[in-house]
C-alpha positions, 0 to 999 in steps of 0.5 A: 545734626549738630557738628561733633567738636573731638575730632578723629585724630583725638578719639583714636588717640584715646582709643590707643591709650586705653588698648595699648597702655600707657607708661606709668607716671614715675616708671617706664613700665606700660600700664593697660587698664581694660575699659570694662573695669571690673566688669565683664564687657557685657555687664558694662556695656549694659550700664550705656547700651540696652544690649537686648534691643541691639541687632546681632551680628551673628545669626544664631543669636537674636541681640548684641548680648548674645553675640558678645557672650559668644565671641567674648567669653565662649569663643573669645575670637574678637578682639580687646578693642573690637567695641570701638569699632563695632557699628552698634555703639558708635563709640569712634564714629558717633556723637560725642555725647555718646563718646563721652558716655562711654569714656566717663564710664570707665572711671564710675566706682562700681567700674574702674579698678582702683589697683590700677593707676586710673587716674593717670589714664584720667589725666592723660585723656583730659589732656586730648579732651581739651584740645578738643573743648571737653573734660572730665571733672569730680562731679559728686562722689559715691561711697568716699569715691569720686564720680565722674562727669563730662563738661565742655570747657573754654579752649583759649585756642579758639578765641571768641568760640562758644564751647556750647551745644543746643541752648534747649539742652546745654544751658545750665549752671556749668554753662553760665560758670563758663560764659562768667569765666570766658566774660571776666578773662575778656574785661581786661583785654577785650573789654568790647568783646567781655560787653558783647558777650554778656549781653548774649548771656542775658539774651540766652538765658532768657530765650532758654527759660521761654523755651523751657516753659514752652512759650512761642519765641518771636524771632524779631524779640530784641532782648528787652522783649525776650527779658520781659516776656522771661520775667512774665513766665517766671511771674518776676515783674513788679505786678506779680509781687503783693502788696501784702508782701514784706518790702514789697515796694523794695522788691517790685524796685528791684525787679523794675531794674531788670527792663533797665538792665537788659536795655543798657546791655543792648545799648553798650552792647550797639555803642561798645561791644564786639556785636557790630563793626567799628570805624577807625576813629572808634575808642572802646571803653575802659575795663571798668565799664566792661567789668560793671556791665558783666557784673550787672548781666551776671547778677540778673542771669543768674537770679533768672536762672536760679528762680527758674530752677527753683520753680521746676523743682516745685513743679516736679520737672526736674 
């Protein structure tokens, strides 16, 4: 089970901030803003939680839908912030993509209160988020309304931490977006560790992809093999290019550089990078070599990415 990176002491905060209010940004008056919006508690718990398939915890009642009507809205004998600390939903106690649920929630548009100062209650909880590794940013919107999403962000408190979860399940365009901008902070004053770090982005991204596509992983591959046998699945190697094709020596010269790539990034990588012990007398490169490795690794990354992107979207995988 993977380790949960928001730590107690953030979600209670959190949780304090929500049920005890907070004071309004320009006044010194406390705003509370209820977590179920607009909504009554049950039909905003619907929206995360199958509420019918949850145990009861009163015995007249055979799900959580029915024990919740009772002590919320028949008998209202539980309190304003008994969902936190409810068993069921493990919203201080379980996973922080469930966490995170919940709380991106509270701000969809058919949820939040738009009379009430949301935003400010948004901006104070990125706030602990962060400390943390996660935000919550604008991802689409819906009807002129902006949509809320979690993402994991770079913490420059923990150098060198790669803010990411399983690759099978994190590895996606905000991952790269982060790993690009983490790569690119480093160039100037960490060229070796900028060096180091594109390669494994290249590496991940390729392991990603075979994993996506269900073929078998040796544990030996280096990364050229793990780059060749991506470049197979996706069908980008110069033999699957027809000769009939516009420009296909051009394109098959271009998808031969790839092998190239991959084994200049092992190569700086073992000779430069932050992957291996240096002794006292070694002089790493300068910037602009790391800067052309990250540009290089960075540029094939995301042509293999968004090939196979485009690829599960013909096949209706997506």
């Amino acid at each position: 089970m993977e380790q949960n990176k928001i730590t107690e002491v953030t979600r209670q905060e959190i949780i304090d901030l929500i049920i005890m209010g907070f004071t309004d940004s320009g006044t010194f008056e406390d705003v509370r803003i209820f977590w179920s919006g607009r909504l009554d508690e049950t039909a905003f718990l619907s929206r995360i939680y199958n509420l019918t398939e949850m145990h009861s915890t009163d015995g007249r009642f055979s799900n959580a839908e029915g024990d919740i009507w009772q002590h919320r809205i028949n008998n209202y004998d539980w309190e304003d912030d008994w969902v936190f600390y409810d068993g069921r939903f493990k919203v201080k106690i379980g996973s922080d993509i469930n966490f995170l649920r919940f709380i991106t929630e509270m701000f969809h548009p058919a949820v939040r209160d738009e009379k009430r100062n949301w935003k400010r209650l948004l901006e104070l909880i990125n706030e602990l988020l962060r400390i943390d590794g996660f935000e919550l940013y604008e991802e689409s919107h819906i009807s002129g309304r902006s949509k809320y999403a979690w993402r994991e962000v770079w913490n420059k408190n923990k150098v060198g931490e790669v803010q990411s979860s399983s690759l099978a399940t994190k590895f996606n365009s905000e991952y790269i977006n982060l790993q690009i901008k983490v790569m690119n902070d480093s160039i100037d004053t960490n060229p070796a560790d900028a060096i180091g770090k594109a390669k494994e982005l290249f590496e991940n991204c390729c392991k990603t992809v075979l994993m996506e596509l269900n073929v078998p992983i040796d544990e030996g591959w280096n990364v050229m093999r793990l780059t060749k046998e991506a470049c197979n699945a996706l069908k980008l190697t110069p033999d699957h290019i027809s000769e009939t094709a516009k420009a296909s020596d051009t394109i098959k010269r271009l998808l031969g550089n790839f092998s190239a790539i991959s084994h200049s990034m092992a190569e700086l990588r073992n000779s430069y990078g932050s992957g291996h012990g240096k002794d006292a007398k070694f002089k790493g490169l300068a910037p602009r070599h790391a800067r052309l490795a990250v540009g290089g690794a960075v540029a094939a990354v995301l042509f293999i990415w968004e090939t196979y992107e485009e690829q599960k979207g013909e096949h209706g995988n997506g």
